[in-house]
N, C-alpha and C positions, 0 to 999 in steps of 0.2 A: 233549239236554243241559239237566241245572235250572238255571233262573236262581235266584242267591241273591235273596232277597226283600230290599230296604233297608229298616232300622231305622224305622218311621215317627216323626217329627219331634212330639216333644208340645207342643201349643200351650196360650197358659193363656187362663184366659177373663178375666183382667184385668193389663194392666202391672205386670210386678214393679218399675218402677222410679215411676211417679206415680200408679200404681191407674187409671187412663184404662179404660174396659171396652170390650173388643173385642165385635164385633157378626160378623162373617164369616169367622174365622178369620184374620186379618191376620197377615201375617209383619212390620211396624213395627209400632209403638206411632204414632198418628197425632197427636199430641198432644207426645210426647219424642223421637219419632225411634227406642226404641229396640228392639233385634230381640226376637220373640216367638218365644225358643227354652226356655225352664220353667228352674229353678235348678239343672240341676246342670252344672256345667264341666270337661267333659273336657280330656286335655292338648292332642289337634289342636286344640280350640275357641283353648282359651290361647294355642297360638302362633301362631295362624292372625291370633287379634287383635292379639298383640305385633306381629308383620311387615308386618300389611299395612299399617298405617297410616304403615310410615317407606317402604316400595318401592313403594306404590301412587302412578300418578301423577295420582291426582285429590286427592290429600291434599294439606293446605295445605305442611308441609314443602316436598313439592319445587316447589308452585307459587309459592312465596315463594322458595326459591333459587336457580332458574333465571333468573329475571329480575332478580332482586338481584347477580347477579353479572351477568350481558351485558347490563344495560341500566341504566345507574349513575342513580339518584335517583328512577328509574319506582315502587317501590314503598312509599318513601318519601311522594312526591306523591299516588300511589294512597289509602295511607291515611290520610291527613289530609284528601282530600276525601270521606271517610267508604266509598273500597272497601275494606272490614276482612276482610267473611265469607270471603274467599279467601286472604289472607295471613296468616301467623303472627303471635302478638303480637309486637311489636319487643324487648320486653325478656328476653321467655320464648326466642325465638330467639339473640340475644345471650350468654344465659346458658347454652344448652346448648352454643353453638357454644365459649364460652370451655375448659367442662368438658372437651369433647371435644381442644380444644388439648393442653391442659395432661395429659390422659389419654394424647394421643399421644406428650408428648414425656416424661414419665417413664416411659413402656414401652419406646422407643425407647433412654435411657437405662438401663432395666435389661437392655437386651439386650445393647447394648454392652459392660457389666458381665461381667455372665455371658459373653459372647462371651473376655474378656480373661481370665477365669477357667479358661475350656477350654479355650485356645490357652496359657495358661501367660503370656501377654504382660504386660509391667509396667505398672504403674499412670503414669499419665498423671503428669506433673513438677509439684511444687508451683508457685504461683504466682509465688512469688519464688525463685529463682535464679541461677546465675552460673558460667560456665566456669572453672574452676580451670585450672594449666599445665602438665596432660597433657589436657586439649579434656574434660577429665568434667565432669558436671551436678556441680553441689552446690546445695545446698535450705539456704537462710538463715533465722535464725530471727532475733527482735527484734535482740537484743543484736549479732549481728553483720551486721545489715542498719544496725542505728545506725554500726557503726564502719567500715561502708565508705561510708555516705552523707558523716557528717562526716569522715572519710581526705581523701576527693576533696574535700569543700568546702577543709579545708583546703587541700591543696595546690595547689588553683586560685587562693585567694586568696594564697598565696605566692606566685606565679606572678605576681600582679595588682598586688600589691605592690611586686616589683622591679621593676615595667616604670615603675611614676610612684612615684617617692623623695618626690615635693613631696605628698604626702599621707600621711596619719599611718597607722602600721602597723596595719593592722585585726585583727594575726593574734592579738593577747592578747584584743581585745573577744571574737575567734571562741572561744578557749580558755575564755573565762569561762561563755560558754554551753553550753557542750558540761561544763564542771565544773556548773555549775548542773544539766544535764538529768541528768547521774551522778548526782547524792546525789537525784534527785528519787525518790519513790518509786514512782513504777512502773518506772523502771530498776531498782532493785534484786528488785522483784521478777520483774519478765521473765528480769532474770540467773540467780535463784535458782531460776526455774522449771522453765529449761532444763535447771539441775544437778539436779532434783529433781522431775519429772513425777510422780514418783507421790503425792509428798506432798500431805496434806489443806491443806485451807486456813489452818485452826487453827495447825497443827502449823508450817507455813510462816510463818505472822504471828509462832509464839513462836520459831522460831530465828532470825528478823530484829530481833526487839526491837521489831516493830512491833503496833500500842492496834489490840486484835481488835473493830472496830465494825462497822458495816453498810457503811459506804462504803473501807472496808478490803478488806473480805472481798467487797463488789461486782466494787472494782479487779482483786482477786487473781483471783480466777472470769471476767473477759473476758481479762485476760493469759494465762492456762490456754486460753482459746479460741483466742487469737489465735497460740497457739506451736501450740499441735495443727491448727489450720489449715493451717499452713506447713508442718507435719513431715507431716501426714498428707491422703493424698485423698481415703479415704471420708470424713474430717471435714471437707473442702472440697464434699463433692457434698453433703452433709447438710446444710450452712450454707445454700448454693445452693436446696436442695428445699424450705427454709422458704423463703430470700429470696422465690422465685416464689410459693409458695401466699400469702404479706404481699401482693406485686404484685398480684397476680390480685382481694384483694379490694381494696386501695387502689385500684384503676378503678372499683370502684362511688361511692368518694368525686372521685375526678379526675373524670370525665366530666359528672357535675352542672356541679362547677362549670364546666369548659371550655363547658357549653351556656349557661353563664351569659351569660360573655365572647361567645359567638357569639348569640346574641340582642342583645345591646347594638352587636356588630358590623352587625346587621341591622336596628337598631334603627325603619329607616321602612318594613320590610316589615310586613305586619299578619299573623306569625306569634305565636300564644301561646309559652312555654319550653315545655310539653310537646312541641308541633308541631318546634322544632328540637331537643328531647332526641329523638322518633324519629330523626329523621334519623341525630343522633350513635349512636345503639346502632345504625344498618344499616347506616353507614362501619364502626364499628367489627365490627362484626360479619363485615364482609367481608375487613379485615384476618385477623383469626383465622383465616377460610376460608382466605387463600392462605397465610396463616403455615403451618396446617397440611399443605396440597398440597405447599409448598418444605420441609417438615422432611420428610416422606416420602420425596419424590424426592430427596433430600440422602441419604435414611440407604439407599436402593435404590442410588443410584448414586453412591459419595462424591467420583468426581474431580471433581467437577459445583464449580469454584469459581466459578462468575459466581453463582449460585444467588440470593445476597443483593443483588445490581447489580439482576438483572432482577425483583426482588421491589418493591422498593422504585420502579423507576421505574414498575412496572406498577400500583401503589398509590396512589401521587402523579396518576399521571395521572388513576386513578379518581375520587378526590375532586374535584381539577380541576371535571370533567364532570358530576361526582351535583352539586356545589354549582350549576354554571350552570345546571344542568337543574332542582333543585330552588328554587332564590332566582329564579328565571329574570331576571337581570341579563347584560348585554352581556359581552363577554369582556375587554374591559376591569378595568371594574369588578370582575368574576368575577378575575382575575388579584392584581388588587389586593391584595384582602383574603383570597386564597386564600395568599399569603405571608404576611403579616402574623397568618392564624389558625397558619400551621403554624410561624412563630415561637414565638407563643405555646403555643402546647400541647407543642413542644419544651420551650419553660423549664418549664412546669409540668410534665411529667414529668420533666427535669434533679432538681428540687427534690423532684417527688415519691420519683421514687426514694432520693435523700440521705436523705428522712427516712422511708420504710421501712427502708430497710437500716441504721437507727442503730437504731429499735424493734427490727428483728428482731434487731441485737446485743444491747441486752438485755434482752431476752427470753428470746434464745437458750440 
């Protein structure tokens, strides 16, 4: 039987990548590390190099997140006392772990999409609605989401009113406001919008009598959004898909500062702010990990409702533990300020999110 003869391997007689000159025919480059295979790139070469580097486990990848996740703060303390050559950078890790989030859960969502598409099933209920009195959905748009909000105030305060006579009827002050929010102008134009979706903006300012400016024709254009929001769900998922890619990079501005606040929290420990910003990108970073393990296992197996109970207590506990093991502070003290930080970086995403979500409106 012939053996087929193998391709001999052409070596160069100097690194194509720093000119270093080989002396013995070298398979490295002893100078850059890098392999002595000549310039041309087949496709096995290509993907042989694209894979191994994320499923090999001598790559930093997986030696940076196997211990990032079951050993909270080890790698964090690792590289601030300078073991770096074995774990990924903290930021660069951070940032693909986010992409890969946010990749999983708009794929997830278009399949759902698509899922409802082929099954024929209806699209998910606007945000605001209300059982009418045969048990049907109905989908409220401004103008009559105003006249059921104020309906019930009124009537409550009717209600509030005849119970104590020795206090003066509030129910004209109510009527004044509710005439006041009528002749204001984005009532009239939410009313008219609803009558008239398709109409331009223009067209809509000259049949109201209302002075076509910038901040006219701003108002008219989020009231347009705000009623196709509620009438419609791909305009509700669309809204949604910017909100998140806003959030996603508002955390490159959140997270500074929150390292700010926890530097000042740590203020007698002798850490620099870069030393506790690692930290922050490998908590966070680990969040996104299990965000993304619980939106998978959510979207493989939907009856799964504890999902978010056990995500979050699994998260809290980790921070807990990376912070004692990283500040190396008593549990005490570790306790203390393990509330007091997640207070705050609560509020600062409360606030942060308020004011993404007001750019993203317009913007939008």
């Amino acid at each position: 039987m012939i053996k087929k003869n193998k391709v001999p391997v052409v070596r160069d007689a100097n690194c194509l990548n720093c000119g270093c000159p080989f002396t013995n025919n070298e398979k490295f480059c002893p100078e850059c590390g890098q392999k002595n295979r000549g310039k041309k790139i087949t496709l096995a070469t290509f993907l042989r190099e694209l894979f191994a580097g994320f499923f090999s486990l001598d790559t930093k990848f997986w030696r940076t997140l196997i211990p990032l996740l079951i050993n909270p703060g080890k790698v964090s303390k690792d590289y601030i006392e300078g073991k770096r050559v074995r774990y990924t950078n903290p930021f660069r890790f951070y940032l693909a772990t986010t992409i890969i989030f946010f990749l999983i859960l708009g794929a997830i969502n278009s399949y759902d999409h698509f899922e409802r598409l082929r099954k024929g099933t209806p699209e998910k209920s606007s945000p605001i609605s209300v059982n009418n009195e045969n048990n049907q959905e109905k989908i409220l748009s401004i103008g009559q989401l105003h006249d059921l909000v104020f309906g019930e105030i009124k009537i409550n305060q009717k209600k509030l009113d005849s119970l104590n006579q020795n206090k003066k009827d509030s129910v004209p002050q109510l009527d004044s406001i509710v005439n006041n929010y009528n002749n204001s102008t984005f009532y009239k134009l939410s009313k008219f919008e609803e009558k008239n979706p398709t109409l331009s903006s223009e067209k809509s300012l000259d049949s109201l009598g209302i002075e076509k400016n910038f901040s006219n024709r701003f108002l008219y254009s989020k009231v347009k959004l705000v009623n196709s929001y509620l009438r419609s769900d791909e305009e509700h998922s669309k809204f949604n898909k910017q909100l998140y890619s806003h959030i996603s990079i508002s955390l490159f501005v959140l997270l500074p500062l929150f390292t700010l606040f926890l530097s000042f929290i740590y203020i007698r420990r002798k850490f620099t702010y870069v030393e506790h910003l690692v930290f922050v990108f490998h908590v966070q970073t680990v969040f996104f990990l299990l965000a993304s393990i619980f939106y998978i296992i959510g979207f493989i197996n939907k009856s799964s409702n504890n999902l978010p109970t056990i995500f979050s207590i699994l998260f809290l506990l980790y921070l807990f533990i990376a912070m004692k093991k990283f500040y190396g502070q008593s549990f005490f003290k570790t306790l203390f300020k393990y509330f007091i930080i997640n207070t705050v970086f609560v509020t600062l995403m409360f606030f942060g999110i308020v004011i993404v979500w007001a750019i993203t409106f317009a913007l939008y």
